[in-house]
C-alpha positions as CSV (number, residue, x, y, z in Angstrom):
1,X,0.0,0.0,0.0
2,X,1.1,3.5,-0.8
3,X,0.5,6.7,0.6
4,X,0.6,9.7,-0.2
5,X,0.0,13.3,1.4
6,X,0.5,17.2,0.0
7,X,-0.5,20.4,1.6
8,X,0.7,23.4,0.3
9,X,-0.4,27.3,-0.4
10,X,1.9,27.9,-3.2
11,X,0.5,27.5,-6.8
12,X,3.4,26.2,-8.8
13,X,3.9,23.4,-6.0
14,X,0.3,22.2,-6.3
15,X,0.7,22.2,-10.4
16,X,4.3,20.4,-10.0
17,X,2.2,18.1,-7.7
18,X,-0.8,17.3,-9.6
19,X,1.2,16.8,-13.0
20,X,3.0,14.3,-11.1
21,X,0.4,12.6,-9.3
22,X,-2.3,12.4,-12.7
23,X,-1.3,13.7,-15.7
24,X,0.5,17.3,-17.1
25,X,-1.6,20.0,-16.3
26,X,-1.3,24.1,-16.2
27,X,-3.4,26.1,-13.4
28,X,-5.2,29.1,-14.6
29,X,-5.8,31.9,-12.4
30,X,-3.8,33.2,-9.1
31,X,-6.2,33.6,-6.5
32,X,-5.5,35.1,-3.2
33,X,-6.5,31.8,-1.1
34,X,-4.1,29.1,-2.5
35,X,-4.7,26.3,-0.1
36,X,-4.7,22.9,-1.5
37,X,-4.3,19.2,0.0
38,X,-4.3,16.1,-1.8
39,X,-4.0,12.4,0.2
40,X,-4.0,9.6,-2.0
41,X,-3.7,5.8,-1.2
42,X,-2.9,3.6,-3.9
43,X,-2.8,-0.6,-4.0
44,X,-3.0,-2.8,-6.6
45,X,-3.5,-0.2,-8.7
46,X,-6.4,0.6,-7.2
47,X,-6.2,4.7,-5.7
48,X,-8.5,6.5,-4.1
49,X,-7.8,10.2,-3.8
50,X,-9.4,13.1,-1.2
51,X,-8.5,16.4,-2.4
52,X,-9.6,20.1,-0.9
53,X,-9.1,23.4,-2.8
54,X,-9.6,26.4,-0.9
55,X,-9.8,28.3,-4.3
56,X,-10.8,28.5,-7.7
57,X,-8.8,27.1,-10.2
58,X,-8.8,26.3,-14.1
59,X,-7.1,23.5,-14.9
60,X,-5.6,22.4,-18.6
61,X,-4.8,18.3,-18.8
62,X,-3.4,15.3,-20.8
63,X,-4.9,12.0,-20.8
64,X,-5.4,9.8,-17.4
65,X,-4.8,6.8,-18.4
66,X,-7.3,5.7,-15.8
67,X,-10.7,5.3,-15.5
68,X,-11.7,8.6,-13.1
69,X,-13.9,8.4,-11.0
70,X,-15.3,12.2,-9.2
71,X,-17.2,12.2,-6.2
72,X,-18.1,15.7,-4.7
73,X,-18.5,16.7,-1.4
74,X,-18.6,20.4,-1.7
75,X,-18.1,23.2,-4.3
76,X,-18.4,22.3,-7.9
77,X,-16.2,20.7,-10.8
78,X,-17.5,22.8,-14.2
79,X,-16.2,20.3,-17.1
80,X,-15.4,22.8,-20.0
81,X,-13.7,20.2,-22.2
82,X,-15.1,20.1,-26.2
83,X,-16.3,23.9,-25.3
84,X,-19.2,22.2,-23.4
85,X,-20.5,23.5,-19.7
86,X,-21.0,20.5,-17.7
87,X,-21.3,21.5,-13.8
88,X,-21.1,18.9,-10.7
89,X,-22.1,19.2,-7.5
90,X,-22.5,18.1,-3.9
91,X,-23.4,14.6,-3.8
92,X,-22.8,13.4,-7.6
93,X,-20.3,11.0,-8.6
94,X,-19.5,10.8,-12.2
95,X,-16.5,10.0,-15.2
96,X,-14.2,13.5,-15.2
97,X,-12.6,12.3,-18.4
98,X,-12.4,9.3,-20.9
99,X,-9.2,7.4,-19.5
100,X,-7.6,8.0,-23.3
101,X,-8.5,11.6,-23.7
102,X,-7.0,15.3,-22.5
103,X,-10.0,17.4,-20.1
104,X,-10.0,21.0,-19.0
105,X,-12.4,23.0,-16.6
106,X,-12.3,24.6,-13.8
107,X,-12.5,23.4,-9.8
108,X,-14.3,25.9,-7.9
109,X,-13.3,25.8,-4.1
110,X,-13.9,22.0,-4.0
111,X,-13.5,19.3,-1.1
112,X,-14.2,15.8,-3.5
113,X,-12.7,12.3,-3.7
114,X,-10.9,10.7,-6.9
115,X,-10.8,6.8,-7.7
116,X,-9.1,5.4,-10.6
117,X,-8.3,2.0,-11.9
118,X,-7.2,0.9,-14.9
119,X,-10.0,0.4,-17.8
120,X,-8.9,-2.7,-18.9
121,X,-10.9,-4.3,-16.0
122,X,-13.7,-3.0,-17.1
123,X,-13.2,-5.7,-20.2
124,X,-12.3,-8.6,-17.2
125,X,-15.4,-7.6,-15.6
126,X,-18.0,-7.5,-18.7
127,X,-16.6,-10.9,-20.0
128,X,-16.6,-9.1,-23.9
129,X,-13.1,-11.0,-25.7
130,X,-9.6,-10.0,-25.5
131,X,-8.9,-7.1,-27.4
132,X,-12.1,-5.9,-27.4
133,X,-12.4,-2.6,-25.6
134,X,-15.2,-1.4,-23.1
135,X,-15.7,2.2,-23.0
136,X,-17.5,4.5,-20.9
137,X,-19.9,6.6,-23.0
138,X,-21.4,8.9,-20.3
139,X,-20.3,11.2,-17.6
140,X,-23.2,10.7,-15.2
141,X,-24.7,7.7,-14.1
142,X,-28.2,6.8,-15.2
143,X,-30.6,8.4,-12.7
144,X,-30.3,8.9,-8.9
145,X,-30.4,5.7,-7.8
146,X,-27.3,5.0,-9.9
147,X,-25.9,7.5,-8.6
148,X,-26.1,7.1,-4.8
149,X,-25.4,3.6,-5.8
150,X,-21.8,4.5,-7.4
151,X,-21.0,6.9,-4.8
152,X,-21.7,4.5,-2.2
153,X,-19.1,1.8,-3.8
154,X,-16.5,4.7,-3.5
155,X,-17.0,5.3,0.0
156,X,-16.8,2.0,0.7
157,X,-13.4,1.4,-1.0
158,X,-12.4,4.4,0.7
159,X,-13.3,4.0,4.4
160,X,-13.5,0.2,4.2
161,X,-10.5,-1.7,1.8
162,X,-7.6,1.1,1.1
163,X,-6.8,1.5,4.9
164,X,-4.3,0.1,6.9
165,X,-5.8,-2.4,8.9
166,X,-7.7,-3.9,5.7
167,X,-4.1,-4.2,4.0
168,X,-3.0,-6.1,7.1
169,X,-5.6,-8.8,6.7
170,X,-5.3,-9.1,2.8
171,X,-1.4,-10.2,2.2
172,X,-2.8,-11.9,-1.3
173,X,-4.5,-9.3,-2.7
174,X,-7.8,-10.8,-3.0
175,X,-9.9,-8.1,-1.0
176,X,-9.0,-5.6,-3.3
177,X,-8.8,-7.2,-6.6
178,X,-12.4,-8.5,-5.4
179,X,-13.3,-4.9,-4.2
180,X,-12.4,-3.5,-7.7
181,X,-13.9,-6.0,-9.4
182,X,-17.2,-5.0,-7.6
183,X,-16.6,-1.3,-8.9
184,X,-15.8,-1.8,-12.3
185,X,-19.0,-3.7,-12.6
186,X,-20.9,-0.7,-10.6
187,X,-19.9,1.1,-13.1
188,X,-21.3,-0.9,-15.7
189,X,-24.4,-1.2,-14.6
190,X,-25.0,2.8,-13.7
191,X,-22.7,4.6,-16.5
192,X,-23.7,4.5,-20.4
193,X,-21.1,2.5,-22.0
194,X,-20.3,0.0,-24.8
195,X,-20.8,-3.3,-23.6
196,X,-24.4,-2.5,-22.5
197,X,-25.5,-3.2,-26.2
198,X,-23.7,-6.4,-26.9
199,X,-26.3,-9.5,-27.5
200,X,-26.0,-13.0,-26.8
201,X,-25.1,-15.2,-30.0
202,X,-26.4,-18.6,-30.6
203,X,-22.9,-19.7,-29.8
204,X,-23.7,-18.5,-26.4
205,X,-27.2,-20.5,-25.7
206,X,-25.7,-23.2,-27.1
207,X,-23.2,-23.8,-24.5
208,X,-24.6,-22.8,-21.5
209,X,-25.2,-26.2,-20.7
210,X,-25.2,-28.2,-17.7
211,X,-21.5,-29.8,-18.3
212,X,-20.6,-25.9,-18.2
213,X,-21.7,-25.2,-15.3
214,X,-20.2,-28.4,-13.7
215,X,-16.4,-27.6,-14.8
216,X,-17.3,-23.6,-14.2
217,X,-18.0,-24.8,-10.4
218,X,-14.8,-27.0,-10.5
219,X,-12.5,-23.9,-11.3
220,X,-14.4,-21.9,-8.7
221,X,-13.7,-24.3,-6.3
222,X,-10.4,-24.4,-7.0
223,X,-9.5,-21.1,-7.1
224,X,-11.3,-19.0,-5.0
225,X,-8.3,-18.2,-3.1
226,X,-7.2,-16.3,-6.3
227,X,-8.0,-13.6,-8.1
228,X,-10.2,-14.6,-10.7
229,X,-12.8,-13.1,-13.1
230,X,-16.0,-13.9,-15.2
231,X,-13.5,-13.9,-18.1
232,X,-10.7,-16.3,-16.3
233,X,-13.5,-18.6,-15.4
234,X,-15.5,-18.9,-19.3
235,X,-11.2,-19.6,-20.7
236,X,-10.8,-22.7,-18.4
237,X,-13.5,-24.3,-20.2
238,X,-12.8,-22.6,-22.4
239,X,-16.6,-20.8,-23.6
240,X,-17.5,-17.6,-23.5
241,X,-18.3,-15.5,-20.7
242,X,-21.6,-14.8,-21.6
243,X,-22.3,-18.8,-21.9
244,X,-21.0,-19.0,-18.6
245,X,-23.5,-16.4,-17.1
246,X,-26.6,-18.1,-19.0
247,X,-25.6,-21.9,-17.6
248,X,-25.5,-20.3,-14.2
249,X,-28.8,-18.1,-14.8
250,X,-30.3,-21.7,-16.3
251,X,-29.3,-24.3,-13.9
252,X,-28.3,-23.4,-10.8
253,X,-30.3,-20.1,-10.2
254,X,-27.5,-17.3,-9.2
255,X,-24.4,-15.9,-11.1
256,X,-20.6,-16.9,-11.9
257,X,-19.4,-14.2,-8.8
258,X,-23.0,-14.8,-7.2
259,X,-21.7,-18.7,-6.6
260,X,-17.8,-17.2,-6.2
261,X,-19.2,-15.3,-3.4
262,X,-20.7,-17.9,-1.9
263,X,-17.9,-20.5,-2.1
264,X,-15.3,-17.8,-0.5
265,X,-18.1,-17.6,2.6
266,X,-18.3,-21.3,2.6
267,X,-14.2,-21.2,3.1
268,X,-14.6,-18.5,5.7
269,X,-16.8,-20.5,7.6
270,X,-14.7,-23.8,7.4
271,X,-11.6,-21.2,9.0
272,X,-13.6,-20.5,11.6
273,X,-14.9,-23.5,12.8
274,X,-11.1,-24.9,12.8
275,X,-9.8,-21.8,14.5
276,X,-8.3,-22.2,18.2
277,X,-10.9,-20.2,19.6
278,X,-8.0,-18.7,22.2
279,X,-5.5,-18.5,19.3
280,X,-4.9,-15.5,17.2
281,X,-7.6,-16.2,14.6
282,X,-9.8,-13.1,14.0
283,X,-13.2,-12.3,12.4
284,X,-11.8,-9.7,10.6
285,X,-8.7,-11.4,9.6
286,X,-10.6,-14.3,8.2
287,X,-12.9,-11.9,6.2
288,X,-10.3,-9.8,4.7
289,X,-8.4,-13.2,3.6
290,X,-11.4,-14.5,1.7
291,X,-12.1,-11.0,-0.2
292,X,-14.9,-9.3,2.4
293,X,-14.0,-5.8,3.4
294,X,-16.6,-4.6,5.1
295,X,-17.1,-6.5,8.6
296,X,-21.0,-5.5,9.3
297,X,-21.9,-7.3,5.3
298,X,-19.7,-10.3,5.7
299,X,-21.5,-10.6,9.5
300,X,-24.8,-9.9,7.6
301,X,-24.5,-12.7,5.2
302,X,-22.5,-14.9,7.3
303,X,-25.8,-14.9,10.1
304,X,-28.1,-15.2,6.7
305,X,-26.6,-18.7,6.0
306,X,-25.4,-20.2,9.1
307,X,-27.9,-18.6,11.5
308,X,-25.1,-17.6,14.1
309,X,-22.6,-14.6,13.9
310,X,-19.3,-15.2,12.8
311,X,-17.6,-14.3,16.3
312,X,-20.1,-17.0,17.5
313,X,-18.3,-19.7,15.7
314,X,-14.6,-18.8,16.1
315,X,-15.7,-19.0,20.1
316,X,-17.2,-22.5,19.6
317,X,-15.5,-25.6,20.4
């Protein structure tokens, strides 16, 4: 995990550090309040950002790289890019820029937060084939719902997985590969983009079939400790993702993550029942180790299918 922290009043070091830290930029305008901090934690390429400007400045930019994620807390971002006015507020969460694209506009004594990944997960997560690009079409997600929805899966990677004690329990990786995973396809399913409008083909009926599903559940099974992806799944069989989602959908009633979920909380479970109930075991350690950040859901769906809480069984002999 890395951190990162800058405070400073004077203009050219902000510009020095935001070129650094995103992508060349120039600041327009020399106001009289120049007070700016930036934090930034970064793992697995996976960032999330908090960033406070006590001023308004126009900013001039190259391309990201990333997929950008804005989510305001106060003030207002105006988008000028493409001699368009697009203005965001308090409470919105949207794209600032297509990851491959420059962006200019102005930040008008704003306190937001920025999370970026890189867009080829959005591919992973979709399932379309390798090579094939996904891209965002829209800044703003769908309708409210969306939005609160999208903004809700960036608070949770903030306060929840990029922290210290969430890196302690998650040596592997798999909490936050799993946590971005969960925001790429968040914003998929509230952001206008490409894969939306991508049908099934026959190919795809046709082998969503029950001898799919069987050798998708053997991979699962045997690699849920891993990293692993709707797209990592369809190739071991090898079919295509979308097959792999309908023989799921058909036969067993769920999805390809729906059952991954369920598999890694299945494993949880097994931990804690073994544990040495006066050993150094933890809920929260066992959690983070099987790819579940947030200790109140994993509790939540942990009493859901075994009727007890989880603290309850690592006590039991």
């Amino acid at each position: 995990m890395t951190n990162l922290f800058f405070e400073s009043g004077n203009l050219e070091a902000t510009e020095a550090f935001l070129s650094a830290a995103y992508t060349p930029m120039q600041i327009g305008g020399r106001p009289a309040d120049t007070r700016a901090r930036i934090s930034r934690t970064e793992v697995g390429g996976l960032s999330v950002d908090r960033l406070s400007f006590g001023y308004t400045m126009g900013y001039d930019a190259g391309c990201l790289g990333k997929v950008c994620l804005v989510t305001m807390h106060s003030g207002t971002i105006v988008d000028t890019t493409g001699g368009r006015e697009e203005v965001y507020g308090p409470g919105e969460t949207f794209l600032l820029a297509p990851h491959d694209r420059p962006y200019e506009g102005q930040v008008r004594e704003a306190r937001y937060t920025i999370t970026m990944f890189d867009p080829g997960l959005l591919g992973r997560v979709a399932g379309v084939p390798r090579g094939k690009d996904v891209r965002i079409t829209g800044a703003r997600p769908a309708g409210p719902a969306e939005n609160r929805r999208l903004g809700a899966a960036v608070a949770y990677l903030r306060d929840h997985v990029l922290d210290d004690s969430a890196a302690a329990a998650d040596p592997d990786g798999l909490l936050v590969s799993t946590a971005a995973q969960h925001l790429a396809a968040l914003v998929l399913g509230t952001l206008p983009n490409t894969a939306c409008g991508d049908a099934a083909t026959p190919r795809d009926t046709r082998d969503a079939h029950s001898d799919t599903l069987r050798r998708a559940v053997a991979f699962i099974e045997a690699n849920a400790h891993r990293d692993i992806t709707l797209t990592d799944i369809a190739a071991s069989i090898p079919v295509t993702p979308r097959a792999v989602q309908y023989a799921f959908t058909r036969h067993a009633d769920t999805t390809p993550l729906g059952y991954l979920r369920r598999v890694r909380l299945t494993r949880a479970h097994s931990e804690l029942l073994s544990a040495d109930p006066a050993g150094a075991t933890t809920v929260a350690g066992v959690a983070g180790r099987w790819g579940f950040a947030h200790q109140g859901r994993f509790a939540a769906a942990y009493r859901q299918e075994y009727g007890v809480a989880p603290s309850v069984t690592l006590r039991s002999d």
